[in-house]
C-alpha beads as a LAMMPS data file, in Angstrom:
LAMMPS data file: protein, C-alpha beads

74 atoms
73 bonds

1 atom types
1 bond types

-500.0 500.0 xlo xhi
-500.0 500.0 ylo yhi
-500.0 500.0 zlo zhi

Masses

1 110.0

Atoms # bond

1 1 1 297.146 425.944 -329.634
2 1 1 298.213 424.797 -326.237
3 1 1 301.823 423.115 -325.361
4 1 1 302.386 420.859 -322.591
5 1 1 305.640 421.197 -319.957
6 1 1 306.829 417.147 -319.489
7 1 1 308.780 417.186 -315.983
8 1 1 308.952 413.324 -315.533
9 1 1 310.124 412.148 -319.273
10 1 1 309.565 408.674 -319.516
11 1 1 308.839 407.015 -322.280
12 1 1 306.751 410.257 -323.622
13 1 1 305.441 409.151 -327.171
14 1 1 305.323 412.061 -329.684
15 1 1 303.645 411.813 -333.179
16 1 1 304.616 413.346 -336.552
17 1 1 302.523 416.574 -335.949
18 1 1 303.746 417.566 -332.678
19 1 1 306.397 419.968 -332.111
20 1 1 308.696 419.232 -329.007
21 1 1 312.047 420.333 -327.521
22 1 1 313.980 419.429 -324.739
23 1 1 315.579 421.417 -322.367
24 1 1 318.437 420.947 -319.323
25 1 1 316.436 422.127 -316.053
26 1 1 319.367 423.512 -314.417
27 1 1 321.095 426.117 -316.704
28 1 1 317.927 426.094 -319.135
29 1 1 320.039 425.378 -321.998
30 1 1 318.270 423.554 -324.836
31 1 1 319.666 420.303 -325.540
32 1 1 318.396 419.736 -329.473
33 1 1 316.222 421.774 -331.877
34 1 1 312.947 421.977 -332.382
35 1 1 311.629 418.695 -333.450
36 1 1 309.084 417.447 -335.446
37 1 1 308.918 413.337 -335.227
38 1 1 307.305 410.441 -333.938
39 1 1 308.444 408.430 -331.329
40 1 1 308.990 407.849 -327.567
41 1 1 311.226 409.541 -325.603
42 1 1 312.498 409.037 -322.139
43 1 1 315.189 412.012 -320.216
44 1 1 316.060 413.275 -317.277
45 1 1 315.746 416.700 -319.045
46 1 1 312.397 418.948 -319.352
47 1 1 310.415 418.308 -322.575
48 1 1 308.252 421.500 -323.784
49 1 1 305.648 419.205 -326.146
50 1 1 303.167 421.327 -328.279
51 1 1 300.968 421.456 -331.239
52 1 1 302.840 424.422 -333.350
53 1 1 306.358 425.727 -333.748
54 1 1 305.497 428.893 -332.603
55 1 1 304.059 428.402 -329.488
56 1 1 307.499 426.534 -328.956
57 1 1 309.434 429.030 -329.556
58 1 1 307.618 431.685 -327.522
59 1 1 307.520 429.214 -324.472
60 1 1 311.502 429.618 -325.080
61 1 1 310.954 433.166 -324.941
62 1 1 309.293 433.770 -321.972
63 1 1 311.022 431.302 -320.298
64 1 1 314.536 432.575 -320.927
65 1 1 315.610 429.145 -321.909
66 1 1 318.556 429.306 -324.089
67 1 1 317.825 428.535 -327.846
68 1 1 319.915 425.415 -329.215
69 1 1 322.789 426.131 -331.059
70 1 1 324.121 424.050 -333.570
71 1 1 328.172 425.743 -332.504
72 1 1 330.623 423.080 -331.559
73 1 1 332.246 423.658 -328.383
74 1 1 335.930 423.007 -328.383

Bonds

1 1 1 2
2 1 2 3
3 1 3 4
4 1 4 5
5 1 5 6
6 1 6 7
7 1 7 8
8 1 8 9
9 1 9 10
10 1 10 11
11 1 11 12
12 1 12 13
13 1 13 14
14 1 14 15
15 1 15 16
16 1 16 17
17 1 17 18
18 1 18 19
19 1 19 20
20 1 20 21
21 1 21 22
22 1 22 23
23 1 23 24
24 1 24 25
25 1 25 26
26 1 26 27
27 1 27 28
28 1 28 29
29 1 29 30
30 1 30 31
31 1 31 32
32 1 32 33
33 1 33 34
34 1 34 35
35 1 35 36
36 1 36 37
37 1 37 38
38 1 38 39
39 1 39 40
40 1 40 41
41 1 41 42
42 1 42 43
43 1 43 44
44 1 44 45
45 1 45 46
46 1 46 47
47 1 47 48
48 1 48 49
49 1 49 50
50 1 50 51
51 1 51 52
52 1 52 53
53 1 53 54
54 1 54 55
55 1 55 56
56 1 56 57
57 1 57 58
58 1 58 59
59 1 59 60
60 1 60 61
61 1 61 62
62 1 62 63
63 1 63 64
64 1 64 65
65 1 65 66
66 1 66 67
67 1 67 68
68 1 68 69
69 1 69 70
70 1 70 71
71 1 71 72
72 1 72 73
73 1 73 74
């Protein structure tokens, strides 16, 4: 298991095996959930790219990145 921290997010391509999130790098606020896809993505946000779920998620944790919430702000 390792995960890799994506500062410069241009045109990152993901496959459908890795696990990846995105997150804003001034208030650490998640800006999606965890996803699982295939693709490229480009950001001016931080992508946290890995190979499981979990290691995700604890890279959240001892971060103290703010999980994504799925609550509409009115």
């Amino acid at each position: 298991m390792s995960y890799q921290v994506i500062t410069e997010v241009d045109n990152i391509q993901t496959s459908d095996t890795d696990w990846w999130m995105m997150y804003t790098p001034d208030d650490l606020e998640t800006v999606s959930p965890l996803m699982q896809c295939a693709g490229y993505t480009s950001s001016p946000d931080i992508m946290v790219k890995g190979d499981d779920k979990a290691e995700i998620e604890q890279y959240i944790i001892d971060n103290d990145i703010k999980p994504y919430s799925e609550e509409e702000v009115i």
